[in-house]
Structure formats: structure tokens, C-alpha cells
C-alpha positions in Angstrom: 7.7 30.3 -2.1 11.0 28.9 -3.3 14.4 29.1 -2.1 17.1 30.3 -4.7 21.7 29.8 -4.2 23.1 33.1 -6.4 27.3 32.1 -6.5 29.3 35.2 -6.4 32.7 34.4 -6.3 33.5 31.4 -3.8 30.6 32.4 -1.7 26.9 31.4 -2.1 23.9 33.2 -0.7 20.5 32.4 -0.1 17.4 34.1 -1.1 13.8 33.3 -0.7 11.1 34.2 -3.8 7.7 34.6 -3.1 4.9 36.2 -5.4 3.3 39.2 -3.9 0.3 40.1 -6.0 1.7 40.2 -9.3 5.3 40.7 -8.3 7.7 38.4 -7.4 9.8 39.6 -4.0 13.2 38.1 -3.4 14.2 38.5 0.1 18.0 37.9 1.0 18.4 35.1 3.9 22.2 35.0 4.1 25.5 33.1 3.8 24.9 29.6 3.2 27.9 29.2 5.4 25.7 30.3 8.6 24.4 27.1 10.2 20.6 28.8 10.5 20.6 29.3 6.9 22.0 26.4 6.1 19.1 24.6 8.1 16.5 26.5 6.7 17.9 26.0 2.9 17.3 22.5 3.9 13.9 22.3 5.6 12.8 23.8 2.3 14.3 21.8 0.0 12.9 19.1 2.1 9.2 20.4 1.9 9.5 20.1 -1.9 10.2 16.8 -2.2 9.0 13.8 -0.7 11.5 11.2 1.1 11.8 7.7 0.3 10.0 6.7 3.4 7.3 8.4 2.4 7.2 7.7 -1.2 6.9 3.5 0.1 2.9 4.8 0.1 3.3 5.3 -3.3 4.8 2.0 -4.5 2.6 2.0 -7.9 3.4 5.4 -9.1 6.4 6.5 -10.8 7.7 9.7 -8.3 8.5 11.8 -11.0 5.0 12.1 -12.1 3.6 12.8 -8.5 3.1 16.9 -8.1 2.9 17.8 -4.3 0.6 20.4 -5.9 -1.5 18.9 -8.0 -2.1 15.8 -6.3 -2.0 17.0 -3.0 -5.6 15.7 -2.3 -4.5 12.5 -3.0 -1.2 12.7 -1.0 -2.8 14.2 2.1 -5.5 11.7 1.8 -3.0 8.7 1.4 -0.9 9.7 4.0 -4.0 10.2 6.4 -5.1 6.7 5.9 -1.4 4.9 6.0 1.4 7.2 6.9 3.0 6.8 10.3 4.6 9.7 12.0 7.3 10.4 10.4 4.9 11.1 7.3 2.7 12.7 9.1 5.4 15.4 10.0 6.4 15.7 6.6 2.8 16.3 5.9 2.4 18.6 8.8 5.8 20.7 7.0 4.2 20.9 3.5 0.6 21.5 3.9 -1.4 24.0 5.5 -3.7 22.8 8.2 -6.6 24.1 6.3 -5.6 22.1 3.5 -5.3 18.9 5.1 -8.9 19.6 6.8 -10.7 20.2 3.7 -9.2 16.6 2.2 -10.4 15.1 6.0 -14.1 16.6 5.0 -14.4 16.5 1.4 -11.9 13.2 0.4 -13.4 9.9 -0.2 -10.5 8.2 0.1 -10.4 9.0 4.0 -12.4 6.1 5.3 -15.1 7.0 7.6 -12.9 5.6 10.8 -10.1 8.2 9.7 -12.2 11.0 8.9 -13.7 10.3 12.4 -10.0 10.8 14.0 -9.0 13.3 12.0 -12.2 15.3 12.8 -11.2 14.9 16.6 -7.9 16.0 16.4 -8.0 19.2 14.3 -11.2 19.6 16.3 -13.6 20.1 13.6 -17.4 19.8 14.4 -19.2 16.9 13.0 -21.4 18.6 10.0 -24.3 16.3 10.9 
């Protein structure tokens, strides 16, 4: 899903892209003069890029080469282990809760004491 501005005249609109199958389905949001759209233009620009309080996790990497895609095991795993609220929101934004479970079961860099909370509080049953 993305979030695309068309211009026509002075005015700007939002629409939201999404793949449907094979096709791609824009669906018009509205004026980016509304406050709602405005807000939600935002929250999705926001859950595409990580914030600098976040990226402090990620001191040794350059952020232009982190994908919230590709890496996303490793992000969710990182910010599992260190990330404080405020991260863990951001995470909460970005990533399905099924996502974030399977890194919690299947990551080895969740220590066993995180893994342990984690387990508890998307109450998952302990596989043993």
C-alpha cells in the first residue's frame, strides 16, 4: 500500500495504491486540505520510514541501506530486545502482529528472556 499527492491546479489530492491480485487499485482519499486526510497522509508516510529515535538502535548501519521490508526480521527482532515504547508503537504501526510473532518464535536474536515476554503478551502457547 502506498499513498500517492496528484497536483491539479493549486489543489493536491490524495490517493491510496494498493495491488489487488494483479492489478493495482487507486482509491481517492480526498483534499489534502481536510485535516483527516492530512493525518492519515502522515501516519503513512510515517509507517515507511523510521524516526530518528528509533533509528539510535541502529547506530552501526547506514539508514539508507536499512529496508523495513527486507530486514524486517532483523528490525522487529532489534526493537524487541531494545526499543522502548515509543518504538514499540512505531513497530506496532508498521508490522502485522503476525509478523512480529513469527520473529518472537523463529528469531535468534530474541534472547530467551524476551522471547519468554513476548510469548506472554501476544499470548502464544509455549511450543514445548
Amino acid at each position: 500500500m502506498s499513498i500517492t499527492i496528484r497536483k491539479t491546479g493549486n489543489k493536491e489530492y490524495a490517493y491510496m495504491a494498493h495491488r489487488d491480485g494483479a492489478r493495482m487499485v487507486q482509491s481517492y482519499i480526498g483534499p489534502l486540505t481536510r485535516p483527516e486526510v492530512r493525518r492519515r497522509v502522515d501516519a503513512a508516510q510515517r509507517a515507511t520510514t523510521m524516526s530518528l529515535h528509533t533509528m539510535r538502535l541502529f547506530a552501526g548501519v547506514d539508514p539508507s541501506t536499512l529496508s523495513l521490508q527486507r530486514d524486517a526480521a532483523a528490525i522487529i527482532a532489534c526493537l524487541l530486545e531494545q526499543g522502548d515504547l515509543e518504538d514499540l508503537r512505531w513497530l506496532a504501526g508498521v508490522y502485522p502482529e503476525s509478523t512480529i510473532i513469527d520473529v518472537v518464535l523463529s528469531a535468534k536474536d530474541v534472547s530467551a528472556r524476551a522471547r519468554n515476554f513476548w510469548m506472554v503478551w501476544f499470548e502464544v502457547p509455549d511450543a514445548s
